[in-house]
N, C-alpha and C positions, 0 to 999 in steps of 0.2 A: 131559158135564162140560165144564165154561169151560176153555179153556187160559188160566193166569195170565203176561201178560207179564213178564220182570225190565227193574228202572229203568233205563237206559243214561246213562252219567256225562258232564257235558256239557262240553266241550275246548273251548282257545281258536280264536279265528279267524285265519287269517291275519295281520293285521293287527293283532292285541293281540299275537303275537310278535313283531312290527320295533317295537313301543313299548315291550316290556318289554324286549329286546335293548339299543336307545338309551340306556336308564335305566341300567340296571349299565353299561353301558361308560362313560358319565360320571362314575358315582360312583368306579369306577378312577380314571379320569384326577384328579379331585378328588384321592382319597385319594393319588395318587402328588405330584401336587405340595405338599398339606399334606405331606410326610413330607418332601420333597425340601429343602422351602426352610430355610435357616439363619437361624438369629435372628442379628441385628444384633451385630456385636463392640462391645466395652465401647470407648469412647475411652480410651487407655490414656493415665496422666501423663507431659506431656514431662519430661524432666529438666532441670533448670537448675543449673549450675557454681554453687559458693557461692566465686566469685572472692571477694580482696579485696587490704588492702595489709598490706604487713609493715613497707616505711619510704615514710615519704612527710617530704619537710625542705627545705629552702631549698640550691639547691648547694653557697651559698656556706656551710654547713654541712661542705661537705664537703674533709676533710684529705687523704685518700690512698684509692688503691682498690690493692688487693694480687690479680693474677690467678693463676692457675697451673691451664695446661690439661694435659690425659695425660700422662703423657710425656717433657715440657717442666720447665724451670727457671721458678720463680716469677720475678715483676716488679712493679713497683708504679710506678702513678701519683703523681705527688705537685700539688698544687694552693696555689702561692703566696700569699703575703698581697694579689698584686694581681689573684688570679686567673688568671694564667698554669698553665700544664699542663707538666711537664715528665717524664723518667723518671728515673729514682733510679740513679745511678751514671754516666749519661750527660752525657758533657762537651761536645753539639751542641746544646746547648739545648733552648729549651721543642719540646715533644712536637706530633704532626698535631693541630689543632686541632679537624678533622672528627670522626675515631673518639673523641679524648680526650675530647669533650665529650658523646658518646654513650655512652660507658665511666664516664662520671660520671653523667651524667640515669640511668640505669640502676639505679644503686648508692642515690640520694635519691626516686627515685620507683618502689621495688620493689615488687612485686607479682606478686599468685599467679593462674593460672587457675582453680585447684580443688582444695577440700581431696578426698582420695584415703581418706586415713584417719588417725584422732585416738589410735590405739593405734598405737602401739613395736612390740607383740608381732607385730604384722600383717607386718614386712619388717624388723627387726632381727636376725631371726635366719639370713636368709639373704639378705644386702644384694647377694651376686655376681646374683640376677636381679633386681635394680634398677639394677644398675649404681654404687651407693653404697660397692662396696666401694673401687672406685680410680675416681673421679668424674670424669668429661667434665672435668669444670671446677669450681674451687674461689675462689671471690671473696669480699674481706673490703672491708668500708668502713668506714674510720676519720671520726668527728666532729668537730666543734669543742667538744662538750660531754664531750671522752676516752672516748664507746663508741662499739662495735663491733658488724657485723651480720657474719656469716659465711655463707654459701649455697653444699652441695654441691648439684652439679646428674649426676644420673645422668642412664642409657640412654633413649632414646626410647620411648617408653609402643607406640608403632606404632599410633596411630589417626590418624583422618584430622584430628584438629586439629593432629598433630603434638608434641604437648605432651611435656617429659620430665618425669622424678621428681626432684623438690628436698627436700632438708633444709633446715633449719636450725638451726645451734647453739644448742642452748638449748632448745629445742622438740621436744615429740613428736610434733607433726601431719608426715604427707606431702602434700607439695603437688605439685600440677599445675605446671609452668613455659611458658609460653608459648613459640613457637618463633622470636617477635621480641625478645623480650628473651633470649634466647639467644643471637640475632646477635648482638644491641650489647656483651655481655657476653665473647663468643667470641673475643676480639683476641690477636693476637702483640705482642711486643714490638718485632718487625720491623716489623710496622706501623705501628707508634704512633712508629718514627723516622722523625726531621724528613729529605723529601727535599730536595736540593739541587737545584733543575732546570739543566740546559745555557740559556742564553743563547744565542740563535739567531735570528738577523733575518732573515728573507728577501731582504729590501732591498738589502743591506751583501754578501750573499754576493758573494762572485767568484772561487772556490772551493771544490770538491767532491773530494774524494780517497779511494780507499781503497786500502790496505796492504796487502802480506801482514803476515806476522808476522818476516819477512828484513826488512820495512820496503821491499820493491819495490813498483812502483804496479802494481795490477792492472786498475784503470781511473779516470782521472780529467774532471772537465768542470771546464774554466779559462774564466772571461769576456777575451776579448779588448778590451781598454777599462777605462773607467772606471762604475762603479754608476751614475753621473751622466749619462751619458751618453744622451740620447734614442731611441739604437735599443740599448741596452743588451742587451734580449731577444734580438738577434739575433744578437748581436756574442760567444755561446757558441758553443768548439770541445772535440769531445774531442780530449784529449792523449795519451790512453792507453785501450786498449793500440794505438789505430791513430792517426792524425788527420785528422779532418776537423769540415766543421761541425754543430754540434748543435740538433737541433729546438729550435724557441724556445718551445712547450707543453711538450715533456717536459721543460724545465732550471726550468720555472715551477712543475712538479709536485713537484720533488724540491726545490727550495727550499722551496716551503710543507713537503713533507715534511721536509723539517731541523727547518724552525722548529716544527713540533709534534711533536718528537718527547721524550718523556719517560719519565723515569727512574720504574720503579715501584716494587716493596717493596724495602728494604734488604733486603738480605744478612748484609752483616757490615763492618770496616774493612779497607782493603787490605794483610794480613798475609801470609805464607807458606802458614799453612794453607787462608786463607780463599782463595786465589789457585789454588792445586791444586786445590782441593774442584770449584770452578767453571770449571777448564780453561784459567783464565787467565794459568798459568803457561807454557801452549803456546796460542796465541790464535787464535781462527782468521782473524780481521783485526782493524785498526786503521782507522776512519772518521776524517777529520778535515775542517771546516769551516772554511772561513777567511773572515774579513770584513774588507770595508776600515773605515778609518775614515769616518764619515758621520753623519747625521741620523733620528733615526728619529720618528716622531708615533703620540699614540696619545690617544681623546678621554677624557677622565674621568667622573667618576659626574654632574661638573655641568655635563656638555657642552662641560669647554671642552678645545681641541685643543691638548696638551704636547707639545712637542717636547725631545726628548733627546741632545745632543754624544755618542756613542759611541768611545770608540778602536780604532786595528785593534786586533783581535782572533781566537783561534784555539780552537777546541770538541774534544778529542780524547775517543774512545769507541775501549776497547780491547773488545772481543768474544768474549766464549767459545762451548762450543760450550752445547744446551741446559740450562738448570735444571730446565726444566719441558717439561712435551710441549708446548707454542707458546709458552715464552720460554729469554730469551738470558739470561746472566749478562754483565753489563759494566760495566767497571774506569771510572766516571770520576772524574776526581782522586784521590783516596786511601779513595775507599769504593766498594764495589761491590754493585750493583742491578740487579734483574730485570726486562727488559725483555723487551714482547712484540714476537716476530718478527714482527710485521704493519708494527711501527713501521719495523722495521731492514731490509725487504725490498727496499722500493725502493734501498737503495744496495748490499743484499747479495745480491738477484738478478736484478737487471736485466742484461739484455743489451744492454752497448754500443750494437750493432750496431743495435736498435730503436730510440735515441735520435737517430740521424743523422739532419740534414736530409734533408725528401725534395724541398722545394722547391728550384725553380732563382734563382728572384731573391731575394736577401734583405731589401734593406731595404727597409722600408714606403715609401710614396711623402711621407707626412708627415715624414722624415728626411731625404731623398735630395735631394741639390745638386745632381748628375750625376749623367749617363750617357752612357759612350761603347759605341758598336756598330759593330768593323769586321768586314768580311767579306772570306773569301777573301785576307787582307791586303792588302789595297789600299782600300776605300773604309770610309772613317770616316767616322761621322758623330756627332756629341757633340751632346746634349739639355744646356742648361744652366738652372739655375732659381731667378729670383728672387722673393724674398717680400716685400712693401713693403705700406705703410698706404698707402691712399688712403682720400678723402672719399666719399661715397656721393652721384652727382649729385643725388639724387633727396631725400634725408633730411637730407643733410650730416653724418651720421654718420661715424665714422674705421671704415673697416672692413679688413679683411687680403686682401690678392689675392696671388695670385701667377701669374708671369710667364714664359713657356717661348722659349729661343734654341735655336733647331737653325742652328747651325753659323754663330752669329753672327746669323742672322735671327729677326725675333718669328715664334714658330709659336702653332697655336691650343693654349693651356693644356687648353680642355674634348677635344681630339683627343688630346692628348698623354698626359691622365689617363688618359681611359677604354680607351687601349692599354695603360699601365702596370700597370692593376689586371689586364686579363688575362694580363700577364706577369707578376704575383702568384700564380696561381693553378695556372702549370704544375707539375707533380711528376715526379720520374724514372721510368724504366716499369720497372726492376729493377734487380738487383745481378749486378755484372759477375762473371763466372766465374773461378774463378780461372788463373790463366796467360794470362788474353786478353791482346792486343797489339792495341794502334790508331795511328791517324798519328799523327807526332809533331807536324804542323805542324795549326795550329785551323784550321779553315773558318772560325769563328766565335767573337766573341769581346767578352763583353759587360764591361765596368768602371762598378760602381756606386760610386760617393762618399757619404760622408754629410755633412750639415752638424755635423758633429762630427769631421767630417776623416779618419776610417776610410773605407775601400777593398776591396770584394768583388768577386775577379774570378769569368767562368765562363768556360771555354773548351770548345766543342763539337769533338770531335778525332773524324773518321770511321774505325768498329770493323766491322761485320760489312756493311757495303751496304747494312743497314737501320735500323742504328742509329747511337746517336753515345755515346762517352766523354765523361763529361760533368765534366769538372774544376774544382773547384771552388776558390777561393785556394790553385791547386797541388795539392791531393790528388785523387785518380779511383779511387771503388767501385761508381758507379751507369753507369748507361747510359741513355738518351733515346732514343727514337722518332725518326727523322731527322726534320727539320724538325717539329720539336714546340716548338721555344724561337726563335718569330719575332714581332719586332719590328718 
């Protein structure tokens, strides 16, 4: 009998298992990214504000703006038949020209950022989270044709354009309000009064003082001379609380600082109450200014250069203590205004003592007539100097020389200058200690002239063996390096 084989089942080969392995693991990776990826988001609609306008009119439309912020006591604008701006009840005249006139464009050219919503029922019934219940600010504008617009303006919405919540009388939309027409709208009445600024020349001063409030001097800088005078700059001493003479940069600082100095928002008029309120009843100084009489120039819009006759004159600013975290309150003439302590600093905190000349010669060599230099007291020698037109050999031009005598002889002018300028340039090496003692007799001892007929002496007086007391028209705080001030 045959043995019958059975069929044996035929299996893949090596090789058809790493291609069918290949195949399903791509179709994973396929099927994980179909699954994975996100379809495209929708562009969603931008929004756009349905700003528009609520008044739009000619200014000269406009009669009166009526404000009233939180708070605060209403006010009103009023706008004359010539167009002048004034406030209603105020007898200083017509009102700031700047804010008035932006507190008016505001009122004829109003306008909304966005209507919010066209139903009442949406925020009528609970105006405290709008802020409509007692409104930021309430502004009415009166026409020439007798209507009126009225706009409460509530809380700030808190988005990033800033915008707040607006009514209007009459209307049941809520409107968006912009946060610039906000500003222009957002005025005091203090602001909107007319400031009266200080009059203050630079030029004319010859005169810096301040007060206590006993009326003693707590430090003052006086010019020695006249405004006029060609070394005028130099010819500053302080008089108080010490004396001696004054840097001719820092008395140039504090001059321009006078003359820029200005009055900022009104306050109030100078009453009892208003005088307590702002410390002015107890001051904490008195500033005063004084000018001689003189000339002043200044060019115009057509370039041509006006000059103006001035009489003396005198600027007093009484001082409280602050109104604000960086300003003053201060009393001048009969109304009082808030001024920032940036203005007031240089006279209310400077230190004396930082103003003092540090140089040894004072006057420029452009001023200076003489010079006498003795030493040791016994040899003098006097630099004298004239200044004459001559011809120019060469051009025939008139031109300006000037001319140097030492001790009656011609000396060379170009040796004589260019030692003078380096004795422009010495400064004192410190400040003398208190209680020193130096000789009483000078080693040294120079007398400048000016052609203006003033006189600065210095006198070197030997202090410690290596320095020198260095005295200036009589007063001594500094000291010099010995032989530091050689001619």
């Amino acid at each position: 009998m045959l043995k019958v084989e059975k069929k044996r089942k035929k299996g893949f080969s090596r090789g058809g298992w790493l291609i069918a392995a290949l195949a399903v693991l791509a179709g994973i990776v396929a099927a994980v990214l179909i699954i994975s990826r996100k379809p495209e988001p929708a562009s969603p609609e931008r929004y756009t504000p349905r700003s528009g306008t609520i008044v739009h009119r000619d200014v000269s439309e406009l009669r009166s703006v009526t404000i009233r912020q939180r708070g605060e006591e209403s006010w009103t604008l009023l706008r004359g038949e010539d167009g002048s701006l004034s406030l209603e009840g105020d007898t200083q005249g017509s009102a700031d020209s700047t804010l008035g006139e932006r507190v008016a464009d505001a009122m004829v050219n109003l306008v909304y950022a966005d209507i919010l919503t066209e139903d009442p029922a949406d925020y009528s019934g609970n105006p405290e989270e709008f802020g409509l219940a007692d409104p930021l600010l309430i502004a009415t504008g009166r026409y020439s044709d007798g209507t009126e617009t009225t706009i409460r303006v509530g809380s700030a919405m808190g988005i990033d354009e800033g915008w707040f919540y607006m009514t209007v009388d009459g209307q049941d939309t809520l409107y968006a309000l912009s946060p610039g027409l906000m500003d222009d709208l957002d005025v005091s009445r203090e602001m909107l009064h007319p400031v009266r600024q200080p009059e203050v020349y630079a030029a004319l001063i010859d005169r810096i003082e301040v007060l206590s409030p006993e009326g003693e001097t707590r430090v003052c800088w006086a010019l020695q001379g006249a405004v006029t005078d060609p070394e005028a700059g130099v010819n500053w001493q302080i008089t108080a609380p010490f004396t001696y003479a004054a840097d001719e940069e820092t008395v140039s600082s504090l001059k321009k600082s006078a003359e820029n100095l200005r009055m900022g928002i009104y306050i109030g008029p100078a009453d009892e109450e208003i005088l307590r309120e702002n410390g002015l009843d107890h001051p904490m100084a008195v500033i005063t200014f004084h000018m001689a009489a003189g000339s002043t120039g200044t060019v115009s819009d057509a370039g041509v250069y006006d000059v103006v006759d001035r009489a003396e004159s005198t600027v007093r600013l009484t001082v409280g203590e602050g109104s604000g975290e960086h300003t003053n309150a201060v009393l001048f003439g009969d109304e009082v205004f808030a001024v920032n302590h940036l203005m007031l600093s240089p006279f209310l905190d400077t230190d004396p003592m930082d103003t003092a000349a540090r140089y040894t010669a004072a006057i420029p060599l452009d001023s200076l007539s003489s010079m006498t230099v003795e030493r040791e007291g016994e040899e003098t020698v006097e630099y004298a100097l004239e200044r004459v037109t001559e011809k120019d050999p060469e051009t025939g031009d008139e031109i300006r020389v000037t001319r140097c005598w030492r001790n009656g002889e011609e000396y060379a002018w170009e040796a004589f200058s260019a030692a003078y300028e380096r004795l422009l340039t010495v400064t004192v090496s410190g400040r003398l200690p208190e209680g020193a003692a130096w000789e009483e007799q000078a080693h040294t001892k120079y007398a400048f002239r000016a052609v203006s007929g003033g006189t600065h002496t210095v006198e070197l007086k030997r202090w410690d063996g290596v320095h020198d007391a260095v005295v200036m028209d009589g007063n001594c705080i500094f000291y010099l390096i010995e032989n530091g001030m050689n001619f």
